[in-house]
C-alpha positions as CSV (number, residue, x, y, z in Angstrom):
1,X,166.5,67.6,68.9
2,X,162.8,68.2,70.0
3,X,164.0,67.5,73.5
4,X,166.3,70.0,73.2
5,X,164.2,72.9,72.0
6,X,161.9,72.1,75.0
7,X,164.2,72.3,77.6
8,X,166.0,75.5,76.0
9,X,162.2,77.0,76.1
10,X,161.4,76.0,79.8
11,X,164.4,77.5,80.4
12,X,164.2,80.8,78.7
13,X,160.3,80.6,80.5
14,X,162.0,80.6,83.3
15,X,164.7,83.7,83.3
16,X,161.6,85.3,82.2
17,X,159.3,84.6,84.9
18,X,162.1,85.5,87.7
19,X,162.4,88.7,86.1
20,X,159.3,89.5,86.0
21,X,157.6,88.3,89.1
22,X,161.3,89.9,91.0
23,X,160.4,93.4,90.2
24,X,162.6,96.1,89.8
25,X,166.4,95.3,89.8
26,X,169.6,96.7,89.9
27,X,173.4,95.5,89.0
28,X,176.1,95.2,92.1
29,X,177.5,98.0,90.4
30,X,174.8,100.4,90.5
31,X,173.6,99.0,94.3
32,X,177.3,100.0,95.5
33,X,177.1,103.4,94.3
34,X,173.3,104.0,95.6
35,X,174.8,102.5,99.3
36,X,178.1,104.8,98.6
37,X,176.0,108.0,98.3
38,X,173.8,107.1,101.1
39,X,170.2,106.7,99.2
40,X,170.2,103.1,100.3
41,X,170.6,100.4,102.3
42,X,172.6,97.0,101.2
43,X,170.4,93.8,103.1
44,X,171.8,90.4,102.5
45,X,168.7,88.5,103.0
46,X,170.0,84.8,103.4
47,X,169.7,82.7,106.3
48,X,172.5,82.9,109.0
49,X,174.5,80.0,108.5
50,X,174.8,80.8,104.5
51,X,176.7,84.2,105.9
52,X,180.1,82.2,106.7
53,X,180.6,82.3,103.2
54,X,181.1,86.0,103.0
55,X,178.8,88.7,102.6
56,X,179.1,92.3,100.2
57,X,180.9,94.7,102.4
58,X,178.5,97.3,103.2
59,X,175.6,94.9,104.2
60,X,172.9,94.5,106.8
61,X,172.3,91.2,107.5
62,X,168.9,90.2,107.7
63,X,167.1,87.1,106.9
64,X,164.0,86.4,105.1
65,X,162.9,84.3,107.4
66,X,163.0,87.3,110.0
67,X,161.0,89.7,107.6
68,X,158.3,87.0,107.1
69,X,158.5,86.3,110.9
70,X,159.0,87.8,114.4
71,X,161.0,90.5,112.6
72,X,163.5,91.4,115.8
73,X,166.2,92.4,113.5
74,X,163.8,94.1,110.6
75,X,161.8,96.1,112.9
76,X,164.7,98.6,114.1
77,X,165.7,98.6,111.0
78,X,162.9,99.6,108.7
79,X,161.4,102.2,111.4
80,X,165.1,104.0,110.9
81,X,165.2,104.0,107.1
82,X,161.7,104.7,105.9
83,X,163.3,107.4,103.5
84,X,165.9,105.3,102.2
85,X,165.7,102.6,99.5
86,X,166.6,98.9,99.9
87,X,168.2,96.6,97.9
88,X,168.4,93.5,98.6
89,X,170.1,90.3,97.4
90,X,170.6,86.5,98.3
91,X,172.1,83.4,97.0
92,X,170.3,83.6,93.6
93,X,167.8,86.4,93.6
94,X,164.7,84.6,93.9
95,X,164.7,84.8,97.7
96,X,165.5,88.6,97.8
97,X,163.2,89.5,94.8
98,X,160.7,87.8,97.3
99,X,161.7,89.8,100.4
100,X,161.3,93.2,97.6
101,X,157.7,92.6,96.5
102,X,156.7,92.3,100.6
103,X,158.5,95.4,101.1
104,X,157.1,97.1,98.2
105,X,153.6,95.9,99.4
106,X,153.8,97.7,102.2
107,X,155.3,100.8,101.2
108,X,158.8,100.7,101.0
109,X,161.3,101.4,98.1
110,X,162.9,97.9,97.6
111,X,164.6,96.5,94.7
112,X,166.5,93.2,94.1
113,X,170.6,93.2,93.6
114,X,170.4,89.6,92.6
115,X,172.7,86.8,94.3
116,X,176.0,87.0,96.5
117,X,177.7,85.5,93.7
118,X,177.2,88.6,91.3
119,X,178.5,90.9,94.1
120,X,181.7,88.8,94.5
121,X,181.7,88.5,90.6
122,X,181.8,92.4,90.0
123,X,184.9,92.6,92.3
124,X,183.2,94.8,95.6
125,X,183.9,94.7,98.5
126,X,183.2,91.4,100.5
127,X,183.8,90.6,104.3
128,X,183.6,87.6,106.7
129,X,180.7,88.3,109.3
């Protein structure tokens, strides 16, 4: 029993800390209609290969490891749509909520969407890369 009340704490600890060291979030729902009426910008953040999967519809692809890097795909990008919010997502969140704060830090409206999966979940639009 004591076992089990530790591991259901670490785990609430957990959901906790994501949410708030992610910053500000929004559902699939809400990020769809943002993207619909043209406030914002959709940006699947994963790596390449995790794209054959599927990705939301409306989305830019464009890794994390790109933002934190050379950024030859960000940089066109993010000089276009200084007045436009992004929201971002990933497998599970943790890597877009990551990809939000260094957007946030310099300047940009970014919030995280969460993972693929919730997109898929909510029944939006998905498509093959």
């Amino acid at each position: 029993m004591k076992t089990l009340v530790i591991v259901v704490v670490i785990v609430v600890l957990f959901v906790l800390a994501r949410r708030l060291l992610g910053g500000p979030s929004v559902s699939p729902s809400e990020a769809a209609q943002r993207v619909q009426d043209g406030s914002a910008i959709l940006v699947d953040v994963r790596e390449p290969a995790e794209w054959q999967g599927g990705v939301a519809g409306p989305a830019l692809l464009l890794s994390l490891g790109d933002l934190r890097g050379k950024r030859d795909a960000w940089r066109p990008v993010l000089d276009a749509n200084r007045d436009k919010e992004f929201i971002l997502y990933c497998a599970s969140g943790t890597r877009s909520g990551i990809a939000a704060g260094i957007l946030r830090k310099e300047g940009f409206n970014a919030v995280n969407a969460g993972g693929f999966g919730s997109w898929r979940a909510a029944g939006l639009p998905v498509r093959q890369p």
